[in-house]
N, C-alpha and C positions, 0 to 999 in steps of 0.2 A: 715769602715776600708779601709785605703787606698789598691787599687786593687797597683800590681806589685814591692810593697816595703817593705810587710813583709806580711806575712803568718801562720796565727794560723793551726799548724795539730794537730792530730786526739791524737796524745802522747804527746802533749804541750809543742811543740818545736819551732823555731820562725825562718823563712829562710828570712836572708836578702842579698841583691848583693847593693855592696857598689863600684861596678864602675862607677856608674853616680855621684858619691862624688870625686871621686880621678879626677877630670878635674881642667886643669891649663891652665888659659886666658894669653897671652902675653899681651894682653890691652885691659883695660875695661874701659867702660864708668858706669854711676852709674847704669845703667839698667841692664847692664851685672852683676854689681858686687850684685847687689839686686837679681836678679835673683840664683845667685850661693847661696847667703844668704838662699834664699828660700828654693830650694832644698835640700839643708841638714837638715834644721830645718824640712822640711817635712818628710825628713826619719825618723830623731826622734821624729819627732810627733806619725807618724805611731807607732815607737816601745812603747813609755809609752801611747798609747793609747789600744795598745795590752795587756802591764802588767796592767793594768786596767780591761780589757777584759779578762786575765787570774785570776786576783782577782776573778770576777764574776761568772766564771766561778769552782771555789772552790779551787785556789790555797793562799792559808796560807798568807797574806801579814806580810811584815817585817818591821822593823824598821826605818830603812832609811829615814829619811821627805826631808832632805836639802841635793838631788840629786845636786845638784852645788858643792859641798863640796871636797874637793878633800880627804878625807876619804873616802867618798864611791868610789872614782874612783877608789882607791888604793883598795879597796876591790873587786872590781869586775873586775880588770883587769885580775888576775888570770883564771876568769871564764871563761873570754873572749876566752884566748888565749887557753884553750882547744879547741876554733872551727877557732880561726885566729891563724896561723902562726903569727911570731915576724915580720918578714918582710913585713905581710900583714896590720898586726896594728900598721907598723912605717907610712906605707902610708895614714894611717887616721889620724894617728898623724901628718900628714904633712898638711894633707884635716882642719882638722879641726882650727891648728893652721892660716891657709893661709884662712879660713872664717873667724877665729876671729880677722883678722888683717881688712878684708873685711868692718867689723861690727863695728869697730874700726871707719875708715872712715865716712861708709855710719851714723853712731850716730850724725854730724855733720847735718844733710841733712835731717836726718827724726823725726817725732817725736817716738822716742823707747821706752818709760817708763822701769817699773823695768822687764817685761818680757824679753825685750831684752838683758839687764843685766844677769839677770840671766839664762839666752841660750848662754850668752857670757862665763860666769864663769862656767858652764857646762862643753863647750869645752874645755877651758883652764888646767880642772881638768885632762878630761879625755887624755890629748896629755902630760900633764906632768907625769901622770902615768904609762902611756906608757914610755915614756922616760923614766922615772925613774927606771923599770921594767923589760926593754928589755935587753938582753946579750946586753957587748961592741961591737958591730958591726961592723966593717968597710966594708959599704956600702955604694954603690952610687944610687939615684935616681933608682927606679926599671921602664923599661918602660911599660905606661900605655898596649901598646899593649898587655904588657904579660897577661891582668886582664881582655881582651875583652872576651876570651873563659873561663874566669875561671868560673866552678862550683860551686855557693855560698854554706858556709856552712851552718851546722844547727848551731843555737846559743842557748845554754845552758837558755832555756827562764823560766824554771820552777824556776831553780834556783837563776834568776837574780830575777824574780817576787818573790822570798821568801826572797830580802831583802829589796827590795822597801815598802815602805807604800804606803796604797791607797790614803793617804793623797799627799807625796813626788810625786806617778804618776800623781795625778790628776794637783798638779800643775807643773807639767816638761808639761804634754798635753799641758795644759795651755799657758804655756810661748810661747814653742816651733810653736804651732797653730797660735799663734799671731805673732811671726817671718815668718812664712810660709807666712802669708796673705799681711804683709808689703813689703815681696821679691817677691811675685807672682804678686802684684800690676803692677809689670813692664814686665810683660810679656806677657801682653792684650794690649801694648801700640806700638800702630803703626808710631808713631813718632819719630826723628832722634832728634839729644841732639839739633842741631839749631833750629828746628822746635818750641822745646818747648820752646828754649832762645825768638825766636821771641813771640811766645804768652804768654812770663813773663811778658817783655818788655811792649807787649802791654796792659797788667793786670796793670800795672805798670804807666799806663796814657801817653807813650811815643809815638810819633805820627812813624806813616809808614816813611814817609822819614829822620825823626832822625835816624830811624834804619837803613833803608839803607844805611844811610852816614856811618855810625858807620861800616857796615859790609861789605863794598865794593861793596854794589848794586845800580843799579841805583831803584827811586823810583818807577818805573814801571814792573821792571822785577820783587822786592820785591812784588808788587801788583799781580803782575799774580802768582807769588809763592804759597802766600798769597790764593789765588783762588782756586788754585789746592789743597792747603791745605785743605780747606771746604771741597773740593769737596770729598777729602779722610778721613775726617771724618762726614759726611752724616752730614752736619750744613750749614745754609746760609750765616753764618758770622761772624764777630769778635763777636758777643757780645754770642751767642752761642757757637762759640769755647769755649771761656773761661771759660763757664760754665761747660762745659761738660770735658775739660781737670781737672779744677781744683777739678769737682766732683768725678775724677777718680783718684784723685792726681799725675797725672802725673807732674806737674809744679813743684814737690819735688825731679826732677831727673834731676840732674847736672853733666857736667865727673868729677869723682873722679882723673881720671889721663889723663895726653896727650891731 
């Protein structure tokens, strides 16, 4: 069970704080926007690995298989909004619309199969429910600050687990774990987007001074770059580098934007 993003108590209730979702990058490069991918798919990991863990626990599983669905969104948004205010679940409807746009992108860049697919169509369900659901509003952006002190609710966890199937949780874990591992990938990666452009390049068969020319270096100062790079990833040299980036797949991180 993931520690600090959801919580089975004692009454089988499920506390989640959903302020590390509602963050918004002015400019990301693909590791930032991986990274954001990650992070939410880990909070939903966390939560259908919990309704899983309340299955087992001896809560009634439901019906529900095809959590991607936007039926079941529409049916549990109601539940939700017993423990989210409207205003609190327009902000995850903003969160999660502004990942699916993320995903959207990075689909380009990574290899996602249908798990990511369908963590995509997840979101999409659950932000159009909301939408669809919430009073006429006229609001503007609520600011994050106001969500730093906020006290998470409880979330209505018995109930949601009595319409999920163990089947529907096990594969939302599923998907969701496997988006988690794809966006977390880039967050062990100590390298700037040029660093890794130069060791595509040189995967690529492309000689040190073509690059330099290409990137405004002379080929010397690329060389010592180049040096200092090993040096900051504990390798003696190109042929190492590459192994050990591409084993990490970092070379799969391009900027999305800017």
């Amino acid at each position: 069970m993931r520690q600090g993003c959801w919580q089975i108590s004692a009454t089988s209730t499920i506390t989640t704080d959903h302020t590390g979702i509602l963050e918004h990058v002015e400019s990301r490069t693909a590791r930032d926007s991986l990274a954001i991918i990650g992070r939410i798919a880990g909070r939903l990991a966390g939560f259908f690995a919990a309704i899983e863990q309340g299955h087992q626990l001896g809560i009634t599983p439901g019906s529900h298989k095809e959590l991607w669905t936007i039926d079941y969104s529409r049916e549990i948004i109601p539940i939700v909004n017993t423990a989210f205010p409207w205003v609190y679940l327009l902000q995850i409807a903003d969160a999660f619309e502004e990942c699916d746009d993320l995903m959207v992108e990075a689909a380009l860049l990574v290899d996602h199969g249908l798990e990511w697919t369908r963590t995509q169509q997840y979101l999409r369900s659950v932000a159009r429910a909301i939408r669809e659901q919430a009073p006429a509003l006229t609001r503007e952006r609520v600011p994050l600050e106001l969500f730093e002190d906020h006290t998470p609710p409880i979330m209505p966890f018995r109930q949601l687990a009595e319409l999920i199937s163990a089947e529907g949780a096990r594969e939302m874990t599923r998907c969701t774990t496997h988006v988690e591992r794809v966006g977390g990938a880039s967050l062990d990666n100590p390298l700037n987007d040029q660093q890794i452009e130069w060791i595509r390049r040189l995967t690529q068969g492309e000689k040190v001074i073509e690059i330099a020319h290409s990137t405004g270096y002379s080929e010397r100062t690329l060389y010592r770059a180049l040096g200092e790079l090993w040096e900051l990833l504990g390798v003696s040299g190109r042929n190492e580098a590459i192994a050990l980036v591409a084993q990490k797949g970092w070379l799969d991180q391009v900027p999305l934007t800017g």
